[in-house]
C-alpha positions as a Markdown table, in Angstrom:
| # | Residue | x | y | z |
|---|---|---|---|---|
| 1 | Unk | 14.1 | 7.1 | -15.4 |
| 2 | Unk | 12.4 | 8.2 | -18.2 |
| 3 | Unk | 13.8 | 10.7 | -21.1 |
| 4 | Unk | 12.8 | 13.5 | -22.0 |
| 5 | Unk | 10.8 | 13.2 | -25.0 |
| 6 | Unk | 8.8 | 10.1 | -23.2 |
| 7 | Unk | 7.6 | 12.6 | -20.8 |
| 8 | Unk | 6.7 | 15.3 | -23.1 |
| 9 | Unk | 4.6 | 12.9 | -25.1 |
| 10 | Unk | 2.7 | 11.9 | -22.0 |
| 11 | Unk | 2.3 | 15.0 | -20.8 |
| 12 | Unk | 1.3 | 15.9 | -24.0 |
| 13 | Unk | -1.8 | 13.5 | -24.1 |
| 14 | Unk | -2.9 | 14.6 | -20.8 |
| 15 | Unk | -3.2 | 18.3 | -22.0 |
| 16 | Unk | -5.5 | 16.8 | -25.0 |
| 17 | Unk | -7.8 | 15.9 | -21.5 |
| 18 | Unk | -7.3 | 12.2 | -21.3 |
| 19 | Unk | -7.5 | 10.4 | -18.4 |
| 20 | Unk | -4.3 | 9.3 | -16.3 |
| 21 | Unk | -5.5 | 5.5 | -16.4 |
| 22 | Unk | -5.3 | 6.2 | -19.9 |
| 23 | Unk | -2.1 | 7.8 | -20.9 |
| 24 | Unk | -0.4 | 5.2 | -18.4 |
| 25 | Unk | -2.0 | 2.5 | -20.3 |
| 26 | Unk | -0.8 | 3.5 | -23.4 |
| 27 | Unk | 3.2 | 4.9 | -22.3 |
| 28 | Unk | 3.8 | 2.5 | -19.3 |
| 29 | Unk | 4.3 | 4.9 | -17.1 |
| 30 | Unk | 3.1 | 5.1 | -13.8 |
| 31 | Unk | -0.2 | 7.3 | -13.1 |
| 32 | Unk | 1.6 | 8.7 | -9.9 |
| 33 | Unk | 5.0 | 9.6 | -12.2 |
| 34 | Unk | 2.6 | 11.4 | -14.4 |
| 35 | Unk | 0.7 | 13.3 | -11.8 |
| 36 | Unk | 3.9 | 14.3 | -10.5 |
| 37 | Unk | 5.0 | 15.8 | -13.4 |
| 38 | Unk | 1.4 | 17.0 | -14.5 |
| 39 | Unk | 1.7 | 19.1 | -10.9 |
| 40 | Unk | 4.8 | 20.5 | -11.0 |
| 41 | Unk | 4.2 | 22.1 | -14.5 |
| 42 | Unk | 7.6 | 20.8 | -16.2 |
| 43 | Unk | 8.4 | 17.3 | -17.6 |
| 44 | Unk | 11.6 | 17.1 | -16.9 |
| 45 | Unk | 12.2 | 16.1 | -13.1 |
| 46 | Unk | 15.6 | 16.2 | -11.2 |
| 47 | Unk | 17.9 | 14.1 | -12.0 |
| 48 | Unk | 17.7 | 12.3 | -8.6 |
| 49 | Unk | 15.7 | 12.3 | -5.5 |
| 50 | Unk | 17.5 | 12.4 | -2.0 |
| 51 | Unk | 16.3 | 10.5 | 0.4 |
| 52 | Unk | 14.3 | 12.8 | 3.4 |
| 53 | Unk | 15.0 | 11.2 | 5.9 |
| 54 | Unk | 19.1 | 11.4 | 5.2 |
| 55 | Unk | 18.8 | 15.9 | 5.2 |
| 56 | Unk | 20.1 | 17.9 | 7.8 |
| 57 | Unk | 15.9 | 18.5 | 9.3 |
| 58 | Unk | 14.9 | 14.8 | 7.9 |
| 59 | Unk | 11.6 | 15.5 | 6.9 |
| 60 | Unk | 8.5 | 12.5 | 5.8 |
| 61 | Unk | 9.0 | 11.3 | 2.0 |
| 62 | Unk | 7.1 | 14.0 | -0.4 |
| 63 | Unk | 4.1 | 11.7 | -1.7 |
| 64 | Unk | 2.8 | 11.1 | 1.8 |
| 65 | Unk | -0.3 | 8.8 | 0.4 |
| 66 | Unk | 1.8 | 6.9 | -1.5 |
| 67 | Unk | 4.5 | 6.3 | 1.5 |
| 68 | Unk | 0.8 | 5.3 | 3.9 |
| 69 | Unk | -0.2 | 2.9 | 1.3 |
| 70 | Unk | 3.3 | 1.3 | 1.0 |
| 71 | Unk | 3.4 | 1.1 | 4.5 |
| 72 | Unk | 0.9 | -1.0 | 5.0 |
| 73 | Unk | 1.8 | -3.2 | 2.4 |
| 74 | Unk | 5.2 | -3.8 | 4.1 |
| 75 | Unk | 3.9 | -4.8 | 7.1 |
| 76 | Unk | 2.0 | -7.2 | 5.9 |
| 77 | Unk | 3.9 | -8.8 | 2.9 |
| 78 | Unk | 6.6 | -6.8 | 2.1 |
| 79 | Unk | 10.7 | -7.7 | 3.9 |
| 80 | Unk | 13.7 | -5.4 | 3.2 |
| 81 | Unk | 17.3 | -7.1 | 2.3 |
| 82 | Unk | 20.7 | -6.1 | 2.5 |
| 83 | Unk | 22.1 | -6.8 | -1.2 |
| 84 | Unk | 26.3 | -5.7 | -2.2 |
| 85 | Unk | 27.4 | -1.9 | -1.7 |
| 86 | Unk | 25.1 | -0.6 | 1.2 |
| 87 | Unk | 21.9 | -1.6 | -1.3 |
| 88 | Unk | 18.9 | -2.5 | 0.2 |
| 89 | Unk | 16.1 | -4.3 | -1.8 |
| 90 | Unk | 12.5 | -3.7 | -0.6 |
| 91 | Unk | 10.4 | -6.7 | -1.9 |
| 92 | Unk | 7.0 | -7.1 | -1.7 |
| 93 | Unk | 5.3 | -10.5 | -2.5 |
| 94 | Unk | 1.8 | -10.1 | -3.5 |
| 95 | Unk | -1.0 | -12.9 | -5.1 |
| 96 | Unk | -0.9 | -13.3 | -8.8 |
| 97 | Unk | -4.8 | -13.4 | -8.5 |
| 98 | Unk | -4.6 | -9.5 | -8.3 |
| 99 | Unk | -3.3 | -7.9 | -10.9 |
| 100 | Unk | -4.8 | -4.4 | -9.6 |
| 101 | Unk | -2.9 | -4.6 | -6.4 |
| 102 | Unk | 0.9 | -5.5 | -8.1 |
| 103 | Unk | 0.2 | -2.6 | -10.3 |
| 104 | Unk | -0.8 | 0.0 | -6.8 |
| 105 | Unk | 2.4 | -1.9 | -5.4 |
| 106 | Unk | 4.6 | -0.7 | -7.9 |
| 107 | Unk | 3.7 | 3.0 | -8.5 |
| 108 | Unk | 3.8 | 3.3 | -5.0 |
| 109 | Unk | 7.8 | 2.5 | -4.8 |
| 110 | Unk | 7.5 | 4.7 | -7.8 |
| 111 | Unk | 6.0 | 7.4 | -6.1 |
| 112 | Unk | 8.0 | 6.9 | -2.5 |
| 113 | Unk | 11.2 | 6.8 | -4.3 |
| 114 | Unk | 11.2 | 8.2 | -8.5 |
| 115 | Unk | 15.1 | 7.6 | -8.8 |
| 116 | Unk | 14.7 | 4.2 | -8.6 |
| 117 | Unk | 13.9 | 1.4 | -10.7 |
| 118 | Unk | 11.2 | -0.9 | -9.8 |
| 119 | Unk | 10.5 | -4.6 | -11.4 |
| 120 | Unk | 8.8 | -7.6 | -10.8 |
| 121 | Unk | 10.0 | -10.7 | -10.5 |
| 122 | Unk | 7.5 | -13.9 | -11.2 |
| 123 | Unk | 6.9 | -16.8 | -8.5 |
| 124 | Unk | 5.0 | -19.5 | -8.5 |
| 125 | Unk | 1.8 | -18.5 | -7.6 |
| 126 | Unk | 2.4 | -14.7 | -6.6 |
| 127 | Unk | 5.0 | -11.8 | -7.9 |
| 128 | Unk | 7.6 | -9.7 | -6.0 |
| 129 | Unk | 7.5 | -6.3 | -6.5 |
| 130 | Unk | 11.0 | -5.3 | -6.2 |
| 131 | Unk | 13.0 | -1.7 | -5.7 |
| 132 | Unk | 16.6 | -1.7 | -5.0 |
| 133 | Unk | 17.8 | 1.7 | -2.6 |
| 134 | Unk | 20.2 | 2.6 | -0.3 |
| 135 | Unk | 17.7 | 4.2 | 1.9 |
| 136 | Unk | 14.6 | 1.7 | 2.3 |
| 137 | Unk | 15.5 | 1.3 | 5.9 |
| 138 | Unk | 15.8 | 4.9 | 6.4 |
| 139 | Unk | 11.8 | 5.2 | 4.8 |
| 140 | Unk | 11.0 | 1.9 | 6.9 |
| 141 | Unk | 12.8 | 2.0 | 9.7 |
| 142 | Unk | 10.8 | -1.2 | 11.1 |
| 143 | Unk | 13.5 | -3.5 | 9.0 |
| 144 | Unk | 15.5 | -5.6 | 11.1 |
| 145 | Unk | 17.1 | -9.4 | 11.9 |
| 146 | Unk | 14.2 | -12.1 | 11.8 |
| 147 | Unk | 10.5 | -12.2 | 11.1 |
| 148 | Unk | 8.6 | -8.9 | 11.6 |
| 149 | Unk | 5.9 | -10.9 | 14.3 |
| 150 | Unk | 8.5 | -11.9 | 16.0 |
| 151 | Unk | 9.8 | -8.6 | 16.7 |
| 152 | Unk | 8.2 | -5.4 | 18.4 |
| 153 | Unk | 6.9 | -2.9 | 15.2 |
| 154 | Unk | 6.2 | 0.5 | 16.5 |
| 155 | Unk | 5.8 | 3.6 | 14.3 |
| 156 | Unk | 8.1 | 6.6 | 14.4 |
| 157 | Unk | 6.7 | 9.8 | 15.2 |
| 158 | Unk | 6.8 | 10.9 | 11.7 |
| 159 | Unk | 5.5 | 7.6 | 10.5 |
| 160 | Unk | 2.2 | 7.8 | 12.9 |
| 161 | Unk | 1.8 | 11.8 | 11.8 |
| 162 | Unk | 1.6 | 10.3 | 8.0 |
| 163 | Unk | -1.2 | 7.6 | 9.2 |
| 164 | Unk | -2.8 | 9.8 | 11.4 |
| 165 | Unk | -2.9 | 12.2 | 7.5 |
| 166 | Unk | -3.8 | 9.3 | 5.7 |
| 167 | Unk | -5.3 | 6.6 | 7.5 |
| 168 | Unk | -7.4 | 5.0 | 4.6 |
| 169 | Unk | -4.5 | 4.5 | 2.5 |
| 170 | Unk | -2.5 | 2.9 | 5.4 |
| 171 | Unk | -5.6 | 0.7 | 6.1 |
| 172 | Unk | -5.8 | 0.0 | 2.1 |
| 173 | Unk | -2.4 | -1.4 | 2.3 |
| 174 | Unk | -2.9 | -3.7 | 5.3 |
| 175 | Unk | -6.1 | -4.9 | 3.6 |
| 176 | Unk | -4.6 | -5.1 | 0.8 |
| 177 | Unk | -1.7 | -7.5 | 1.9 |
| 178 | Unk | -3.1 | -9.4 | 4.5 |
| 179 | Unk | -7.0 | -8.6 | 4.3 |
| 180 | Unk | -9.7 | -10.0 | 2.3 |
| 181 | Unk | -13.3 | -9.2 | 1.8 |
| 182 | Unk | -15.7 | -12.4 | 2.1 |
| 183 | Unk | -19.2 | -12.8 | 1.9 |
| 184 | Unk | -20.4 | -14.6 | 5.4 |
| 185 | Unk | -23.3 | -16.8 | 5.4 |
| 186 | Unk | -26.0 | -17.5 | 8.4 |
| 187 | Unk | -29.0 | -18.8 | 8.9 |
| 188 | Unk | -32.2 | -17.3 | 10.5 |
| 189 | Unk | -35.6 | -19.1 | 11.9 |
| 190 | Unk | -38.4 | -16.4 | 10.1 |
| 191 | Unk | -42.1 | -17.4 | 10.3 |
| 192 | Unk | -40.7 | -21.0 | 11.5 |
| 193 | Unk | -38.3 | -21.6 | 8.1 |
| 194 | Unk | -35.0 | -21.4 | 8.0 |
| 195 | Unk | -33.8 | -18.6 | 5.8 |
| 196 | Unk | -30.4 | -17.9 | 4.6 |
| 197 | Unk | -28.6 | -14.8 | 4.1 |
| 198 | Unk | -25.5 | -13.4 | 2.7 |
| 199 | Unk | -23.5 | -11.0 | 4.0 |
| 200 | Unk | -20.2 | -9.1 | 3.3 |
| 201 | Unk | -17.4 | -8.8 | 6.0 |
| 202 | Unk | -14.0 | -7.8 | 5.9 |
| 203 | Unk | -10.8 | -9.3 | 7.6 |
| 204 | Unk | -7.0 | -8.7 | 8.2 |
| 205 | Unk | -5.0 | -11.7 | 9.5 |
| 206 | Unk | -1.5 | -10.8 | 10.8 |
| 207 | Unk | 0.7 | -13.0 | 13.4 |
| 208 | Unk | 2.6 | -9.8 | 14.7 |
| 209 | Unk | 0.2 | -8.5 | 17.7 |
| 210 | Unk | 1.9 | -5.2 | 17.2 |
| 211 | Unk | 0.9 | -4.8 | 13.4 |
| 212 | Unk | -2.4 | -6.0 | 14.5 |
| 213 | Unk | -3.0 | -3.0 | 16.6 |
| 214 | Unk | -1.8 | -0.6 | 14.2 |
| 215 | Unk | -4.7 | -1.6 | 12.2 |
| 216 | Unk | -7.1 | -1.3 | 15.2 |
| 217 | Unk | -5.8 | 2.0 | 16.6 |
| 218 | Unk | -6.4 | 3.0 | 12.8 |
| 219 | Unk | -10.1 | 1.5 | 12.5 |
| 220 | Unk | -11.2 | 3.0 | 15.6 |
| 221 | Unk | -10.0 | 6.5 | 14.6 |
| 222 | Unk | -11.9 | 5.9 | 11.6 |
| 223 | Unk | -14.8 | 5.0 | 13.3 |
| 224 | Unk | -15.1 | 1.5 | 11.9 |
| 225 | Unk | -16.5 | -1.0 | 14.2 |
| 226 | Unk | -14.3 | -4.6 | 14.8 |
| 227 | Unk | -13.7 | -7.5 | 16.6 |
| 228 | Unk | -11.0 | -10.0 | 17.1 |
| 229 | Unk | -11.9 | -13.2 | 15.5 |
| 230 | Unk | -9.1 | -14.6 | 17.8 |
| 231 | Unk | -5.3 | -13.4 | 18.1 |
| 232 | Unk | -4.4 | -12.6 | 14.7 |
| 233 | Unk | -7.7 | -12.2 | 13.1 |
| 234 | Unk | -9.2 | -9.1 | 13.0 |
| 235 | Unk | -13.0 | -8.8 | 11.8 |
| 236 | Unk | -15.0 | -6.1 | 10.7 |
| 237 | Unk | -18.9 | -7.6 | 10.1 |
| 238 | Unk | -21.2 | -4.3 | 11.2 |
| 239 | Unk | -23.5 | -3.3 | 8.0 |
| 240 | Unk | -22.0 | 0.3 | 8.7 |
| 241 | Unk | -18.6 | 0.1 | 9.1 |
| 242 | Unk | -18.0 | -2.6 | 6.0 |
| 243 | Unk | -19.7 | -0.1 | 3.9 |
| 244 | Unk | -16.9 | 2.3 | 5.1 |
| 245 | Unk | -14.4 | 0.0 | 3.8 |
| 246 | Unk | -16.0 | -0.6 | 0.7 |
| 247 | Unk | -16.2 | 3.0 | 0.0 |
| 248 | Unk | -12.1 | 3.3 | 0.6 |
| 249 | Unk | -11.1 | 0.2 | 0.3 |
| 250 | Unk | -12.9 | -2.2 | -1.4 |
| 251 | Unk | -12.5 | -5.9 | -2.7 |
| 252 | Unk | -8.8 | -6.6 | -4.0 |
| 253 | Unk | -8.8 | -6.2 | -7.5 |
């Protein structure tokens, strides 16, 4: 949590008209904790944050982009793990090659759940983005014994209304755990030469079948074009479609 005069000053330096990425560069504090504050006109939020999912009428969690884009995340890298007193600890493991996506990892758990604390914890290699709560499996109800492909992972109702509302985000945390975009290279016969060409394309490799179609049933209410490479790979090469995922998406960063 932050104090009060923290989130003064940072509201502070907003109001003299500087950018978010800015003013989060220069406090630490997460661009989603200060758009928060920024639209609720006060800097001085509750003291904590129930969970929704835990009211009398559970409702979805309030930043419904954020909750989409951490989704997709933990399906594809993230695990949830029972720690002492009821605590749950939501872990995401992500490549230390991009810096951009550990820091959209972490103000997302920021965003889904403000009361907590979130840190990251080096590994060879990659970084876990951790948050300790009592109610991660209330938010991600998909947590259970074993590994998530070898279980069946199907959305709740009020998980697939938040996809259906924000399906690019939910598709830039899938891509942005288990995707990549490449650049594909052929060759073509023109005027009798060989001629080679580059092109991008975009994939999402998952074991879990179920978390596979997620993806698909997402892409195809998007309109985006695919194919299955084989089980687990799922390909998206069209010229129209991967210039849909470059304008939401986009190569990790």
């Amino acid at each position: 949590m932050y104090d009060m005069g923290t989130r003064r000053q940072a509201l502070a330096l907003v109001a003299e008209g500087r950018s978010l990425n800015s003013v989060s560069k220069e406090t630490g504090i997460s661009r989603y904790a200060i758009r928060s504050w920024r639209t609720r006109g006060e800097a001085d939020p509750p003291a904590g944050t129930p969970c929704p999912r835990c009211q009398d009428v559970p409702g979805p969690p309030e930043n419904r982009a954020a909750y989409a884009y951490l989704l997709g995340l933990y399906l594809g890298d993230g695990c949830i793990s029972p720690h002492r007193r009821g605590v749950y600890y939501l872990r995401v493991v992500l490549d230390r090659a991009w810096p951009g996506i550990i820091d959209a990892c972490e103000e997302a758990m920021r965003a889904v759940r403000p009361s907590n604390s979130v840190c990251r914890i080096g590994k060879q290699g990659c970084v876990a983005v951790t948050s300790s709560s009592k109610h991660w499996p209330c938010l991600f109800p998909q947590h259970g014994p074993g590994k998530k492909h070898e279980r069946r992972i199907v959305l709740e109702p009020w998980q697939q209304e938040i996809v259906d509302g924000q399906p690019w985000e939910f598709v830039r945390g899938l891509i942005h755990s288990d995707g990549c975009r490449t650049i594909n290279w052929t060759t073509r016969i023109v005027g009798g030469e060989p001629r080679r060409y580059a092109y991008p394309r975009y994939f999402l490799s998952n074991l879990s079948h179920d978390i596979v179609g997620l993806f698909t049933d997402t892409l195809d209410r998007l309109g985006v074009e695919w194919t299955l490479a084989n089980a687990r790979n799922v390909s998206v090469a069209r010229k129209a479609s991967v210039a849909l995922l470059d304008a939401h998406v986009g190569p990790k960063f």
